[in-house]
C-alpha positions in Angstrom: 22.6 4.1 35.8 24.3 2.7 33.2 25.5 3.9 29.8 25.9 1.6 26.5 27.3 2.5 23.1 26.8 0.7 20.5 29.6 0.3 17.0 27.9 -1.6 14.2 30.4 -2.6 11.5 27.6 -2.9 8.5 30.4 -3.0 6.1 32.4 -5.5 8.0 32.0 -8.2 5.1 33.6 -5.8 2.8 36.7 -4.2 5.1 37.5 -7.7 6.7 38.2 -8.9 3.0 39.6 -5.5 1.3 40.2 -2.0 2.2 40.6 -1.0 -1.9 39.4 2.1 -2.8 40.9 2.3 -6.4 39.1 -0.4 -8.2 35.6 -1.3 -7.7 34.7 -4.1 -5.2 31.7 -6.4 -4.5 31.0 -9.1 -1.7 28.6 -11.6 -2.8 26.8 -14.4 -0.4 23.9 -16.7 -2.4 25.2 -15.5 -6.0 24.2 -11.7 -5.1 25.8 -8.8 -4.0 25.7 -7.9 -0.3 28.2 -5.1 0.2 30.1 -2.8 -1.8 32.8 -0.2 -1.8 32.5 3.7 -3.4 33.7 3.1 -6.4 31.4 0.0 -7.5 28.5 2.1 -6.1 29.5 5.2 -8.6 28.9 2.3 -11.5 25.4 1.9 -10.3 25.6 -1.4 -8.7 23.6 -2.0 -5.6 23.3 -4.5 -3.2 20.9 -7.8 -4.1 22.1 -7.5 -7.4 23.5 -11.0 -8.9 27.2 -11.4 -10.8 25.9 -11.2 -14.2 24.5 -7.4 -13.7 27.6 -6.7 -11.9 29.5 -7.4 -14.6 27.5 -6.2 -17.2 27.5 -2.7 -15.3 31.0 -2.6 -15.1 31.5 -3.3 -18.7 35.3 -3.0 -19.3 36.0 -1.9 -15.8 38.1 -4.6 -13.7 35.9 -5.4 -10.8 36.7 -7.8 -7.8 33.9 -10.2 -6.8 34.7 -11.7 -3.2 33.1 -14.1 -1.6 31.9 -13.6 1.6 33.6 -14.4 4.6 32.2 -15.3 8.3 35.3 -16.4 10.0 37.4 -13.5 8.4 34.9 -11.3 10.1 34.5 -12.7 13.3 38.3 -12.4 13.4 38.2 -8.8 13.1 35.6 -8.0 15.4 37.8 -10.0 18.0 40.6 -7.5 17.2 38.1 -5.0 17.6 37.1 -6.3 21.2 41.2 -6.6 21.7 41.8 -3.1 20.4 37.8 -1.5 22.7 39.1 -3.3 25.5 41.3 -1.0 26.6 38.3 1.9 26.3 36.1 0.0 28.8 36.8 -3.9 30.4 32.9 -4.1 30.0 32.3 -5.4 26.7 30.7 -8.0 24.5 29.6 -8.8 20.7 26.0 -8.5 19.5 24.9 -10.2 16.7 27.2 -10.6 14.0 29.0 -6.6 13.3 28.3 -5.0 16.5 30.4 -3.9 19.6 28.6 -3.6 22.7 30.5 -1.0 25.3 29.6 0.1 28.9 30.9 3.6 29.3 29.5 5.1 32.1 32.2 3.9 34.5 34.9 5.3 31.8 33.6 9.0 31.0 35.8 10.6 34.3 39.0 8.5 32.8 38.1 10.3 29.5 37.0 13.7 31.2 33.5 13.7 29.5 31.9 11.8 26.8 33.0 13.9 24.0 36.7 12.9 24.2 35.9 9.4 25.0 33.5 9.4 21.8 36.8 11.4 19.7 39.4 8.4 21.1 36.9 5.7 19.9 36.1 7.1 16.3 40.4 7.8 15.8 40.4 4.4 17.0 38.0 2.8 14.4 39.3 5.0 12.0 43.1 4.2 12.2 42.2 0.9 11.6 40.7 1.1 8.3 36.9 0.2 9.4 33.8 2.5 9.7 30.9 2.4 12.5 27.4 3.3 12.9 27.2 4.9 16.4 24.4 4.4 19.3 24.0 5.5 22.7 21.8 4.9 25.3 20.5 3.1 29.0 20.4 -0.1 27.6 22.9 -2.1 25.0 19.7 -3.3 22.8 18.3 0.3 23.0 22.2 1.6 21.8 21.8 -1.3 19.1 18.5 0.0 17.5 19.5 3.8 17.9 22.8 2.7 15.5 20.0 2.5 12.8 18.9 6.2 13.6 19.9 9.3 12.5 23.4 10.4 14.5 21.5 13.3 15.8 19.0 11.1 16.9 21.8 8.2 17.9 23.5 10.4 19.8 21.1 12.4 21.6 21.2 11.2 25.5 19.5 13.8 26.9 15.9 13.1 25.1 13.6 10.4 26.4 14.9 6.4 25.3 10.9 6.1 24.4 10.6 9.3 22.1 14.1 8.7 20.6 13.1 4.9 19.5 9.3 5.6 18.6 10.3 6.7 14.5 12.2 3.3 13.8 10.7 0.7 11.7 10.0 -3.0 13.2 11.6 -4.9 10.2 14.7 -4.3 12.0 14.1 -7.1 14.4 14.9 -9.7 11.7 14.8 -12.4 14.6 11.6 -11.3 15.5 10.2 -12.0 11.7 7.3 -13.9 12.4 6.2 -11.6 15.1 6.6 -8.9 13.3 4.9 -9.4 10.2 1.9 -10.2 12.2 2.2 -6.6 14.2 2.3 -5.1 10.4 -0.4 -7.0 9.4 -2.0 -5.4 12.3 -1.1 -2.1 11.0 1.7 -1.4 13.6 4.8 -0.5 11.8 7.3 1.9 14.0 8.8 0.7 17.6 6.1 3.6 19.1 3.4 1.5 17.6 4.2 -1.3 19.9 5.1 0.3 22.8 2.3 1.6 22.8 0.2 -1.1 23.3 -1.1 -2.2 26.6 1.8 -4.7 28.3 -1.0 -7.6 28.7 -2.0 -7.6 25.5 1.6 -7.4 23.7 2.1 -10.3 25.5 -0.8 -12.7 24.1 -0.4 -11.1 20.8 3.7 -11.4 20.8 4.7 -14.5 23.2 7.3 -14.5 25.9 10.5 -14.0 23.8 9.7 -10.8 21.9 8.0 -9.7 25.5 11.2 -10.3 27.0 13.6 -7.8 24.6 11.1 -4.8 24.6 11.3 -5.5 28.9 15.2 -5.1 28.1 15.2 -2.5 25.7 13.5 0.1 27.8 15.6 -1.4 31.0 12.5 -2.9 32.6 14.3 -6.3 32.8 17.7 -7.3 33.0 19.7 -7.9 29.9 22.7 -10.6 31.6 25.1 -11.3 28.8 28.8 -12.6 28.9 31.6 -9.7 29.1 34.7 -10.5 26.6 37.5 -12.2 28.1 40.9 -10.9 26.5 42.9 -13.7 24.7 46.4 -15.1 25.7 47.6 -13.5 22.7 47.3 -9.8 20.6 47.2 -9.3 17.2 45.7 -5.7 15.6 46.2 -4.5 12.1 46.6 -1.0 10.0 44.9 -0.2 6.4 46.6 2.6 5.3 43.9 3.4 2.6 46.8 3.7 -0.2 50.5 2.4 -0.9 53.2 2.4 0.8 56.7 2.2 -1.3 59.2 4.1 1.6 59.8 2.8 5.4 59.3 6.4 6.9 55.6 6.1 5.9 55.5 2.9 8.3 56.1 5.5 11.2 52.6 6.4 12.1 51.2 3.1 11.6 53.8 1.5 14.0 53.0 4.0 16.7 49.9 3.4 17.0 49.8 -0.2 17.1 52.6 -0.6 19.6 50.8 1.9 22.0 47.5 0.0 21.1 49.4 -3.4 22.2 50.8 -1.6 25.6 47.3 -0.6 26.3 46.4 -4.0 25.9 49.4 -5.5 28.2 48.9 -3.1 30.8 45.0 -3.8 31.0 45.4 -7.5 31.2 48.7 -7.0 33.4 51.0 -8.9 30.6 54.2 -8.5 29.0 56.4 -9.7 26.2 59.4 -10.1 25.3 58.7 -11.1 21.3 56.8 -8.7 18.9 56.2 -10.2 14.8 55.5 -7.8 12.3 53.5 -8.6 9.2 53.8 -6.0 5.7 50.8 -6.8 3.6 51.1 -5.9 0.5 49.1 -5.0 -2.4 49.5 -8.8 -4.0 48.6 -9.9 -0.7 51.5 -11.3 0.3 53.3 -11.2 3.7 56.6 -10.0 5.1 57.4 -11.5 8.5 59.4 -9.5 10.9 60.4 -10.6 14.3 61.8 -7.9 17.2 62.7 -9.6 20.6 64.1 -7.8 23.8 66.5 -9.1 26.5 63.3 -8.8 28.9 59.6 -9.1 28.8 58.0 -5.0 29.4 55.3 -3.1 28.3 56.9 -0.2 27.5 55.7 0.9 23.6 58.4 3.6 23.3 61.1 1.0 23.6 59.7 -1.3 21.4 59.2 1.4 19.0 62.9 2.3 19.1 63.7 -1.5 18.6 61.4 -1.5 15.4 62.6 1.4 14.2 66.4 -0.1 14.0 65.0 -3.3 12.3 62.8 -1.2 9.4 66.0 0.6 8.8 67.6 -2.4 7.2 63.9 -3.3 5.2 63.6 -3.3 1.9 60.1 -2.8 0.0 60.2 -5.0 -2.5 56.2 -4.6 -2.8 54.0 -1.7 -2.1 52.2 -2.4 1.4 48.4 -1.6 2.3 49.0 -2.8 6.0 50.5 -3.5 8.5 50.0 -6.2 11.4 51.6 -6.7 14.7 51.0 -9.6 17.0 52.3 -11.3 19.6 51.5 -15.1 20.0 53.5 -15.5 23.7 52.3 -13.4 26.4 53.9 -13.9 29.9 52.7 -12.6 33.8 54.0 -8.8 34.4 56.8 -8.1 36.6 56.9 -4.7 38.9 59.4 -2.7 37.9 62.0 -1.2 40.8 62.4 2.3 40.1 64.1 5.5 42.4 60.6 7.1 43.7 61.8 10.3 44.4 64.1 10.6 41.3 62.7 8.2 38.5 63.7 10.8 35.6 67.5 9.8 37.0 67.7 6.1 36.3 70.3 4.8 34.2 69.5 3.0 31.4 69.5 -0.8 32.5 72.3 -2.9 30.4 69.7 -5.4 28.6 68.3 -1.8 26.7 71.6 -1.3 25.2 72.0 -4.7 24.0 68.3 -5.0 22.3 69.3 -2.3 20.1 72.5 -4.0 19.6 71.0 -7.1 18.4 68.1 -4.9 16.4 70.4 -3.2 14.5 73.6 -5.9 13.9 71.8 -9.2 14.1 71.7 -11.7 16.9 74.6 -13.5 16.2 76.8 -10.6 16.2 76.3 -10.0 20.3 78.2 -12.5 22.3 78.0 -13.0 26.0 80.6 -14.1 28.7 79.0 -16.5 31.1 79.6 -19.5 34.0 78.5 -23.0 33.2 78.0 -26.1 36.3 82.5 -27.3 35.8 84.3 -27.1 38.9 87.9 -26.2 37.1 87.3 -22.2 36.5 89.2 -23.6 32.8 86.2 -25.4 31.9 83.6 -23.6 33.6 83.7 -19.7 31.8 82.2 -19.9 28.2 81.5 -17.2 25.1 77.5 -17.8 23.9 75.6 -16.1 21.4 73.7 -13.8 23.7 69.1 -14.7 22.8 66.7 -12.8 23.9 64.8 -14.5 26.8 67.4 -17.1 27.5 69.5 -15.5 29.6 70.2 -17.3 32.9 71.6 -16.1 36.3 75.3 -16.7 37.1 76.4 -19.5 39.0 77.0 -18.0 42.7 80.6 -19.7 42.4 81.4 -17.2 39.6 80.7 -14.3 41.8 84.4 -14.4 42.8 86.0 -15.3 39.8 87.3 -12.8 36.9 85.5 -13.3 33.7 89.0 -13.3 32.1 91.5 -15.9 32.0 94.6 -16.6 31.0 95.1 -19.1 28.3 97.8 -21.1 31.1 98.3 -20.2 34.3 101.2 -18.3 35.2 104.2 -19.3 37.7 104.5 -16.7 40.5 107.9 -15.9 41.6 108.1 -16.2 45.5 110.7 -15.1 48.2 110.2 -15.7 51.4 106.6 -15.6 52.4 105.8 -12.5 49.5 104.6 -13.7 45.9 105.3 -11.7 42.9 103.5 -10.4 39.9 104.8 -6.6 38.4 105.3 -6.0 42.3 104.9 -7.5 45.7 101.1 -9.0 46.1 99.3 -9.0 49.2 96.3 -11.8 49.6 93.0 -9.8 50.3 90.9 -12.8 51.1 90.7 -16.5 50.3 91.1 -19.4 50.3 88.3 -21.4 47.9 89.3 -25.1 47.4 88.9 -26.7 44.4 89.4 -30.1 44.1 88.4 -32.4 40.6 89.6 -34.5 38.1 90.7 -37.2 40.7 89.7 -39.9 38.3 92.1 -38.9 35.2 94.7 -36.3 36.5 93.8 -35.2 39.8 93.5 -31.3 40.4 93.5 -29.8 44.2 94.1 -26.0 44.0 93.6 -23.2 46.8 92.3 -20.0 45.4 92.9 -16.8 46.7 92.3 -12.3 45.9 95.4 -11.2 45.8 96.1 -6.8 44.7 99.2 -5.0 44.6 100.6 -1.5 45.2 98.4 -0.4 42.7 95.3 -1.8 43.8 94.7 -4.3 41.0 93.6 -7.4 41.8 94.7 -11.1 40.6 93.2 -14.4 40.9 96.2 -16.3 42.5 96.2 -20.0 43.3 98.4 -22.6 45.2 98.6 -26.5 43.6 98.6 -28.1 47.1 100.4 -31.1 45.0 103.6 -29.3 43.6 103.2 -26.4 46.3 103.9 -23.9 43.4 101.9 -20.4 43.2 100.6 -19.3 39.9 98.5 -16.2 38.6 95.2 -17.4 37.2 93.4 -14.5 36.2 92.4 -10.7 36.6 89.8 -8.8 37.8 89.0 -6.1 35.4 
C-alpha cells in the first residue's frame, strides 16, 4: 500500500520571479496576465487580462509586469526536489509545478502523518512558496485531489472513488480532445466517467486516456523515474520583508544550513566550502565564501563559522534573501569518536583554526610544515595555512623539532660528555644525512639528546670536521 502526496506550486511563475508583497505584481506569457500577487488582485486585475488593462487599472500605482519564466521555475522546483528529498528519497516532478512524494515508508520516521504533513508545510513555507496539498493511493489520484477542497484533499480515510467523483474533467488539459467529446456527451465530473462501463470507455476514449484512469484508481502501474540528487546544493530564503541588520540573518541561516546537512547526510556527502549569496531589494548579490580545514556535515559548526564571517558584514542594501550553495561536494568520511564517552571529546585542532581564519582572514593563520629537502635548513617552511590543502608531514619530520636555530651551535665537549646548560645524555640516534655533495658536501649524524632537566635537543656530529653542534629543540 502505498501513499502519495501531492505539492502543486500554481503560483510558481510568480514566486520563482518575486516574492514582493508591497507593490503590485503581474506575470504575463502571450501579452496577458497569468499570475498575480495580493496586492495587484486588490486593484481588480485578474488573470487573462492583457498589459493595457493592467495598466489602465493601476492608474498611478507602480506596477511590475514580468515576463514569464520556464527555466527560472524549473530551477526552483529542483531546489524543491533538493530541499523534499530529505522528507522521502522517493520522489519525482509532475507536470510543470508539482512535487510528487511517496510517504508511506516515512510516516514511523515522522511518528504519524500529522507531523510529517507540519515538517513539510514549515518547510514550503520557510522558503517563501505556497502549495496546494493532495493525498492519496496513487500520485495521479494525489495530483487531481490538489484541485479539491483541503477537506476533501486531505481526507484518506473516504473511498479514492467518492473523493474524486465531484471534480470537473477540464482538468485533464492533455486529455483535451478527449474530453470535450465526453462533455459533448454530457459527462462532465470524473464520477461521470468512471462510471461508465470499462469496454466502452475504451472505444469511446482510446488507449492513452484508458491507460491514466487504470493508474489513477491503482488498477495499473504508474512506473515513473525517482529524482536523483545533484552533485551540488543550492536552496534559498524569502524573508517576505527587508532586512537592514545581520541578527535578522540568524533564522534564515539556521535553517538552510540544517536543510544542507540533511541533504549531505542523505546523499552521504560532505563539504568543506559553503558560498553565501545576500539578495537584495535592487537585486543585486553579495557573495560570501566560508571554508573549513575539513570536509563534515555538521550544520552547528558551520553555523558558528558563518556566524564569525556576518559579524564583520556590512548591509549596504536591504536584503529579501538569502541563498547558500555549495558547487563541490566530496564522498563522506566516518568519523572516529569515543563510544562510550562521545560528550568527552576534545575539540579537534582544525575547529579552532576555522574560526580563526573566519573571524581574522586567511592570510592571518600561518602554519609550520616539512617540505621533500634533505638538509632539516631547507626542508621546514612557514605557509599560509588554506582550507583543504593541507597535506600530511613528511615521515622524516616526525623526529625533527619544528624549531630551528638560525645557525647551528658548537657544543662544548670533554671527554666523551657534550654540553649545552648541563651535561647531555644521547636518548637515541643516529639519522644520517648526507647532501650537497655536488657544491659543498654535507654529511651530518643526527642524534635526541635531553639533559638533567629532561629537555630534549637535536644534536648532530659533522663526520667531516668531527665537531658536535646543537641544531634544534624539541618544544
Amino acid at each position: 500500500m502505498s501513499l502519495w502526496l501531492c505539492l502543486r506550486f500554481d503560483q510558481l511563475p510568480l514566486q520563482c520571479l518575486s516574492h514582493c508583497e508591497q507593490q503590485p505584481v503581474a506575470v504575463m506569457a502571450a501579452q496577458r496576465v497569468i499570475r498575480i500577487n495580493d496586492c495587484a488582485a486588490a486593484l481588480g486585475i485578474r488573470q487573462g487580462m492583457g498589459a493595457a488593462t493592467v495598466r489602465a487599472l493601476a492608474g498611478e500605482e507602480p506596477i511590475r509586469l514580468l515576463e514569464r519564466d520556464k527555466q527560472a521555475e524549473q530551477r526552483c522546483l529542483q531546489q524543491l526536489c533538493c530541499w523534499a528529498y530529505s522528507i522521502t528519497p522517493t520522489l519525482y516532478t509532475w507536470q510543470f509545478d508539482c512535487l510528487q512524494l511517496e510517504i508511506e515508508g516515512c510516516l514511523s520516521l515522522y511518528q504519524g502523518l500529522d507531523a510529517l504533513l507540519a515538517e513539510v508545510a514549515m518547510g514550503i513555507s520557510s522558503r517563501g512558496y505556497c502549495a496546494h496539498h493532495g493525498l492519496a493511493p496513487t500520485p495521479k489520484a494525489a495530483w487531481l485531489l490538489s484541485f479539491a477542497p483541503r477537506v476533501t484533499a486531505m481526507a484518506i480515510q473516504q473511498p479514492l472513488e467518492q473523493r474524486l467523483s465531484p471534480l470537473p474533467l477540464n482538468l485533464l488539459k492533455e486529455f483535451t480532445a478527449t474530453v470535450n467529446s465526453l462533455r459533448r456527451a454530457g459527462l462532465h465530473t470524473v464520477g461521470d466517467v468512471l462510471a461508465l462501463p470499462p469496454a466502452a470507455l475504451g472505444r469511446r476514449c482510446g488507449k492513452a486516456f484508458t491507460h491514466f484512469l487504470q493508474q489513477l484508481m491503482g488498477q495499473r502501474e504508474d512506473l515513473q523515474t525517482d529524482y536523483c540528487p545533484p552533485s551540488s546544493f543550492k536552496d534559498e530564503y524569502w524573508f517576505g520583508y527587508e532586512v537592514k541588520t545581520n541578527h535578522e540573518l540568524t533564522p534564515a541561516v539556521q535553517q538552510l544550513l540544517q536543510s544542507l546537512c540533511y541533504f549531505l547526510r542523505n546523499t552521504q556527502l560532505q563539504t568543506s566550502e559553503i558560498n553565501w549569496q545576500l539578495i537584495s531589494s535592487d537585486k543585486k548579490l553579495q557573495n560570501i565564501c566560508v571554508r573549513s580545514a575539513s570536509s563534515h556535515s555538521d550544520w552547528k559548526n558551520w553555523h558558528q563559522l558563518t556566524c564569525l564571517r556576518f559579524e564583520q558584514l556590512n548591509l549596504t542594501n536591504s536584503v529579501e534573501g538569502l541563498a547558500l550553495a555549495c558547487p563541490q561536494l566530496q564522498p563522506g568520511q566516518q568519523e572516529s569518536i569515543d563510544l562510550f564517552n562521545p560528550h568527552n571529546q576534545r575539540e579537534p585542532l582544525a575547529a579552532l583554526l576555522d574560526r580563526l581564519r573566519n573571524r581574522l582572514g586567511l592570510q592571518a593563520v600561518k602554519k609550520l610544515g616539512c617540505r621533500d629537502e634533505h638538509l632539516p635548513e631547507f626542508a621546514m617552511l612557514v605557509s599560509n595555512d588554506h582550507p583543504g590543502n593541507e597535506h600530511s608531514p613528511s615521515p622524516h619530520c616526525a623526529q625533527r623539532p619544528f624549531w630551528l636555530m638560525p645557525q647551528p651551535k658548537e657544543l662544548r665537549q670533554h671527554g666523551k660528555n657534550l654540553y649545552w646548560n648541563g651535561a647531555l645524555s644521547m636518548v637515541c640516534g643516529p639519522e644520517r644525512i648526507e647532501d650537497n655533495w655536488w657544491q659543498e658536501p654535507v654529511s651530518r649524524d643526527y642524534y635526541i639528546a635531553a639533559d638533567k632537566g629532561g629537555q630534549r635537543y637535536w644534536v648532530f656530529r659533522d663526520r667531516l670536521t668531527q665537531q658536535w653542534y646543537v641544531h634544534g629543540a624539541f618544544v
